[in-house]
C-alpha positions as CSV (number, residue, x, y, z in Angstrom):
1,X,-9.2,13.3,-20.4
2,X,-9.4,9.7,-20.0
3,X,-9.3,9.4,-16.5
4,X,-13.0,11.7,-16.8
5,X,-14.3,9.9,-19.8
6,X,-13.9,6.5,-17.6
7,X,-15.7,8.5,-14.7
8,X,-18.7,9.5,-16.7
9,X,-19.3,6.7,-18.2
10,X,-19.8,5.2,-14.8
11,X,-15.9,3.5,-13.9
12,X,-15.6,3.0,-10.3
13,X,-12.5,2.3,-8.1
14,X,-11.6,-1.5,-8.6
15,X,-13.3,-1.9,-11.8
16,X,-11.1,-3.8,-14.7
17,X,-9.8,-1.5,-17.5
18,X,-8.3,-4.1,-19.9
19,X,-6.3,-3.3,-23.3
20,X,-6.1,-5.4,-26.4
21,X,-3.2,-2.6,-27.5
22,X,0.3,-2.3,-29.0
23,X,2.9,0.3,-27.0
24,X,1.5,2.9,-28.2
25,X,0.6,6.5,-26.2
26,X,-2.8,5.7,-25.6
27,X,-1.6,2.7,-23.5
28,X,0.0,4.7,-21.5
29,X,-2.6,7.3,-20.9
30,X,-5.4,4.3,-20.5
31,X,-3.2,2.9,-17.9
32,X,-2.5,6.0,-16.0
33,X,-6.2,7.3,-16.4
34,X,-7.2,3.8,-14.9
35,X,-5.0,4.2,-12.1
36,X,-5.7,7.6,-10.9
37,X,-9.9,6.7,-10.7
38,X,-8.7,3.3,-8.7
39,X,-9.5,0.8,-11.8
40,X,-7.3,-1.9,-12.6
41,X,-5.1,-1.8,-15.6
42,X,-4.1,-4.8,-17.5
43,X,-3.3,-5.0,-21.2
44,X,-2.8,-8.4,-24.3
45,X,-0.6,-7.4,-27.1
46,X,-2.7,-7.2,-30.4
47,X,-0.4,-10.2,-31.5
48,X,-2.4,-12.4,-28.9
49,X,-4.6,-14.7,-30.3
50,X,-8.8,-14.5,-29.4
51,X,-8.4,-18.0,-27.1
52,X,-5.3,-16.4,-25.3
53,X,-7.0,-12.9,-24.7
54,X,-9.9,-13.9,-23.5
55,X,-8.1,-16.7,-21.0
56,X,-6.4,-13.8,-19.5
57,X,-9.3,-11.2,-19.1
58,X,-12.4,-13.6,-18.5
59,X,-10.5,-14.2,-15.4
60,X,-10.3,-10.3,-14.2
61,X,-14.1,-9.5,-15.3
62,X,-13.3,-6.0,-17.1
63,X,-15.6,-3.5,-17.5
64,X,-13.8,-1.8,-20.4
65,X,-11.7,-2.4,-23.0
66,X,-9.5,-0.4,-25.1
67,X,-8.7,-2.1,-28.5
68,X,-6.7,-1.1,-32.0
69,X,-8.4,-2.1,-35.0
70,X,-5.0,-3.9,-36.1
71,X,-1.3,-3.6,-35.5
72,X,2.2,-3.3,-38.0
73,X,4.7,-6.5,-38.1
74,X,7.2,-4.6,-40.4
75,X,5.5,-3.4,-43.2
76,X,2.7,-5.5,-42.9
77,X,-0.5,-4.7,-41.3
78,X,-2.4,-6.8,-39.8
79,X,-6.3,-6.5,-38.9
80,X,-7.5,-7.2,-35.8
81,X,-11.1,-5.7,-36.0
82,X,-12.8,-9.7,-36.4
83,X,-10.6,-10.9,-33.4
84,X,-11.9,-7.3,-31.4
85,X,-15.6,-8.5,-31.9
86,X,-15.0,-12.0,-31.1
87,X,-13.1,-10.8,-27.4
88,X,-16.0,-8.4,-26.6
89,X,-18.4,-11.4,-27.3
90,X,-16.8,-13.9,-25.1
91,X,-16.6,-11.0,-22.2
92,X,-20.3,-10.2,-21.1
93,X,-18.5,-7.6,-18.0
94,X,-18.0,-5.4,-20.2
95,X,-20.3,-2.3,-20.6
96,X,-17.6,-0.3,-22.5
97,X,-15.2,-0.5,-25.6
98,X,-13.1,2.4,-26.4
99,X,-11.4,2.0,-30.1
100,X,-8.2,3.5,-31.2
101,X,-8.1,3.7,-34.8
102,X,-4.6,2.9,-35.1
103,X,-4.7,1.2,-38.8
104,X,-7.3,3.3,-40.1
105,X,-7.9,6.7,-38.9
106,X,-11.3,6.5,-40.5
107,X,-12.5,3.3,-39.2
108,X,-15.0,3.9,-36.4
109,X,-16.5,1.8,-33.4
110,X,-18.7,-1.2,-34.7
111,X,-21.2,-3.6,-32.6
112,X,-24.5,-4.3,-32.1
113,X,-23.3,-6.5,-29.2
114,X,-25.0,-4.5,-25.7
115,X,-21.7,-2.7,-25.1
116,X,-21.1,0.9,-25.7
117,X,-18.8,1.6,-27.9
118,X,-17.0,4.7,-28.1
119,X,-14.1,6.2,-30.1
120,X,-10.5,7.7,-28.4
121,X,-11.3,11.0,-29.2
122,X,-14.8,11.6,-28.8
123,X,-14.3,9.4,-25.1
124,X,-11.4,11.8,-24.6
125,X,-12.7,15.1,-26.2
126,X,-16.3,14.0,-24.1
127,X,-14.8,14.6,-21.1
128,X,-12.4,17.3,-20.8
129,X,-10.0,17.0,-17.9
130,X,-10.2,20.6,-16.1
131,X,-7.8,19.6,-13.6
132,X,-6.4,16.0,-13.0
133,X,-7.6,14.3,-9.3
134,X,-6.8,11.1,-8.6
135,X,-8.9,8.7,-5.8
136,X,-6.7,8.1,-3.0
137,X,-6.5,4.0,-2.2
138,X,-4.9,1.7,0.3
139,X,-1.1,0.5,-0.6
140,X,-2.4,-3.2,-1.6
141,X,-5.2,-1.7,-3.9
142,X,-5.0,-3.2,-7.3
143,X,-3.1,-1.3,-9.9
144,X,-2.6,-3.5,-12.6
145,X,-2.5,-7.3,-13.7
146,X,-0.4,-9.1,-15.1
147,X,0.0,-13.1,-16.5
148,X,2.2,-16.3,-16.5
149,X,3.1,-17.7,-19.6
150,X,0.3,-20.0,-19.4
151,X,2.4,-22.9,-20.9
152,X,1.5,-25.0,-17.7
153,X,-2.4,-24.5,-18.3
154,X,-4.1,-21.1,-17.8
155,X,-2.5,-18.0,-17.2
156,X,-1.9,-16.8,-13.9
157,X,-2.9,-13.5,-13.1
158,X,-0.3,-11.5,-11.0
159,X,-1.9,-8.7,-8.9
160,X,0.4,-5.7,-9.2
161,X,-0.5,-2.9,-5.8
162,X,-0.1,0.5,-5.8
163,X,2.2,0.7,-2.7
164,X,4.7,-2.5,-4.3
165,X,5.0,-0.5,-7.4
166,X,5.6,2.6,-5.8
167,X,8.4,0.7,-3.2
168,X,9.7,-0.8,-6.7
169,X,10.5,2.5,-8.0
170,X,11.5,3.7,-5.3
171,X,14.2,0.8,-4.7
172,X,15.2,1.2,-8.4
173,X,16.4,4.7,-8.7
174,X,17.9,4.5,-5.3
175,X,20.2,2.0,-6.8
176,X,20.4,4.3,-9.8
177,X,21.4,6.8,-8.8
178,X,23.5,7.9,-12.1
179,X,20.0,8.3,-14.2
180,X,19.8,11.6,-15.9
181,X,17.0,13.4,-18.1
182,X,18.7,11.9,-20.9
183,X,18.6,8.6,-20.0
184,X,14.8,6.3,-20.6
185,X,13.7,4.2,-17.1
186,X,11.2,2.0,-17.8
């Protein structure tokens, strides 16, 4: 599902998928669909303020971002659908913004900014997955990004590659060898 919707909408190996998301499912499924087309995942909590969102992404150039129109602290929610438009205004790589109505289930896509915007489900439902390939790239292709702290200036982006994370993994649950279904590795 959103491995195709990235493909049809025209997302290339080595282009920047970037999230302004909680841990949530989609995360997941946007960083996996990212990584099996050959884009680059990298993801801000929704807790990030505007300024350090957009010092981490204006440095990685996405061409899509997935975004939540607000986030839970308790039982408090917070809206994050003024501090959404202000990120895809500072970020003119991006051609795409993909909204997961995690607040409001009935709160669409909003923008009259030059960036198609698209909903979860009609990106996901758009593009039914018949069966699930994944682009085949080198070990030190770029799987995801992270960032320092930035307390020393800007944030550092740290280049995550396909083959280090794989090796990673691998190293891991060698060492674990006790892990069990029941058990969560993450």
């Amino acid at each position: 599902g959103f491995a195709q919707g990235l493909v049809e909408a025209g997302i290339a190996p080595g282009d920047r998928v970037a999230g302004y998301v909680p841990n949530v499912p989609e995360a997941v499924i946007a960083a996996l669909g990212s990584a099996a087309i050959g884009a680059v995942w990298s993801s801000c909590a929704p807790e990030f303020g505007v300024r350090s969102v957009i010092d981490r992404f204006s440095q990685i150039e996405p061409a899509v971002l997935v975004v939540v129109d607000g986030y839970r602290y308790g039982t408090k929610q917070i809206d994050r659908r003024q501090h959404v438009a202000d990120i895809v205004a500072a970020l003119p790589t991006l051609r795409h913004v993909v909204h997961i109505p995690y607040l409001d289930r009935n709160v669409g896509p909003r923008g009259s900014d030059g960036v198609e915007h698209h909903t979860w489900d009609a990106l996901l439902l758009g593009a039914p997955a018949e069966h699930l390939t994944f682009v085949p790239v080198a070990p030190d292709h770029p799987l995801y990004v992270l960032y320092s702290s930035g307390t020393t200036g800007l944030p550092k982006a740290i280049v995550h590659g396909h083959g280090g994370v794989v090796a990673e993994h691998l190293k891991v649950l060698t060492f674990h060898q006790d892990l069990t279904p029941a058990d969560r590795f993450f």
